[in-house]
N, C-alpha and C positions, 0 to 999 in steps of 0.2 A: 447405609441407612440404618438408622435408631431403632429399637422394637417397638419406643413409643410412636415415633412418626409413622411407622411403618403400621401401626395398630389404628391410630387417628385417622389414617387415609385409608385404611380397612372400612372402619366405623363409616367415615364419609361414604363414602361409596356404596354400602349399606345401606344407609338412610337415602339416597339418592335411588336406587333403585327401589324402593320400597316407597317413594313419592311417586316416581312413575307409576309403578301399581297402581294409589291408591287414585289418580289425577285420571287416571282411565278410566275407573269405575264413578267419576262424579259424572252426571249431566251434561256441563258445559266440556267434556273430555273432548278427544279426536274423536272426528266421524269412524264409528266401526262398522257400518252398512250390515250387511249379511256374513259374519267370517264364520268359519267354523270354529275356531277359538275363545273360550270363554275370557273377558277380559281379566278377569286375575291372572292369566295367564302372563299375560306381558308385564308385570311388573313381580315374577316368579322369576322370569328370563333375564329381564333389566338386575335384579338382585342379582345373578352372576354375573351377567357382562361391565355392569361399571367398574369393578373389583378387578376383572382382565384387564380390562383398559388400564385400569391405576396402577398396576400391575406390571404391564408391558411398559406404559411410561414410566415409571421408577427403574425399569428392567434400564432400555435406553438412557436415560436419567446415566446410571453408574459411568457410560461409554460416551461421556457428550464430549471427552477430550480426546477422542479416538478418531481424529481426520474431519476430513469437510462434510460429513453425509450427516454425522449426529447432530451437528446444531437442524440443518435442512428436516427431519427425520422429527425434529422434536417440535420444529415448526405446521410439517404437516399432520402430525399427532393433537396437537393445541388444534388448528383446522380442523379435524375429524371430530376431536369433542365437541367444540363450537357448535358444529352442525348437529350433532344428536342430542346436543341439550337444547338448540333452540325450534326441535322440531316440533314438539311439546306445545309449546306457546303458539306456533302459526300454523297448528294443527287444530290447532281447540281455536283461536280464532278465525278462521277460515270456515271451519265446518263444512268442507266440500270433501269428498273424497279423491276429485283429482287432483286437490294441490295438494292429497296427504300423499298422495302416488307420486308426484313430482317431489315430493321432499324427500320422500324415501328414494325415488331411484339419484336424487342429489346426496343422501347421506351413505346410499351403496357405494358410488362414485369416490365419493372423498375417503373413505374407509377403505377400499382399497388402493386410493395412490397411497393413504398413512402407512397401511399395509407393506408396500411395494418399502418406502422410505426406511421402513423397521427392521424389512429383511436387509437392508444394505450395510446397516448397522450390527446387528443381534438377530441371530435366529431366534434367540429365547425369545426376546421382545415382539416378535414378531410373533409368536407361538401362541401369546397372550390377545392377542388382536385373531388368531382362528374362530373362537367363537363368535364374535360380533360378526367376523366376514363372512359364516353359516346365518347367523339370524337376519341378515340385511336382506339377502332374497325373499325369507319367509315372509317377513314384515312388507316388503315390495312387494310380491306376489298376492298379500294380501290385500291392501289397500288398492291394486289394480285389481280386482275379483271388486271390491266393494265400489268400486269405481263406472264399472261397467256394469 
């Protein structure tokens, strides 16, 4: 990988968690009920995790010609993104906090079979998906506290 692509997908990833942030802190954001968490806080958090993610996928990315699990692996990765960028949208439109608990224990879910698929391929790759698979519970554990 280039320094410039490799900088560009830095940047991206950047601005992407720093929309998270700021899409939390508007009105129409996800339900945040009662958390103990100030909401700058999750898009402080998103600022690192999308970076891993792009991260571990580029990691994967090198090894896609490395046997039958990398293509699988990078499909379940594409899956895992899918799902945590469009939790956003049917979180802010829902505005309930049990289908923000149901997305999240669906984005915990899918994030670790990406998990499972990364390690088959890349430990490193997979090293890069540790953090999001620490944040999934906190963000789940939240939104079922806000839930109930």
């Amino acid at each position: 990988m280039s320094i410039l692509s490799a900088a560009l997908a830095a940047v991206l990833a950047l601005l992407l968690g720093h929309g998270t942030g700021a899409l939390a802190l508007l009105w129409w954001g996800p339900p945040a009920g009662d958390t103990p968490l100030a909401p700058w806080m999750f898009g402080a958090v998103w600022t690192v995790l999308y970076p891993c993610f792009g991260v571990g996928a580029a990691t994967l990315w090198a090894h896609r010609g490395d046997g039958e699990a990398a293509p699988l692996a990078l499909a379940l990765g594409g899956c895992a993104a899918l799902t945590v960028l469009l939790w956003m949208p049917v979180a802010c439109a829902a505005q309930d906090p049990a289908v923000t608990a149901l997305m999240d224990a669906l984005a915990w879910g899918v994030v670790w079979i990406a998990a499972w698929g990364y390690r088959r391929v890349s430990r490193a790759a997979s090293a890069w998906l540790l953090p999001l698979v620490l944040w999934m519970p906190v963000t789940f554990g939240l939104s079922l506290w806000a839930a109930l």
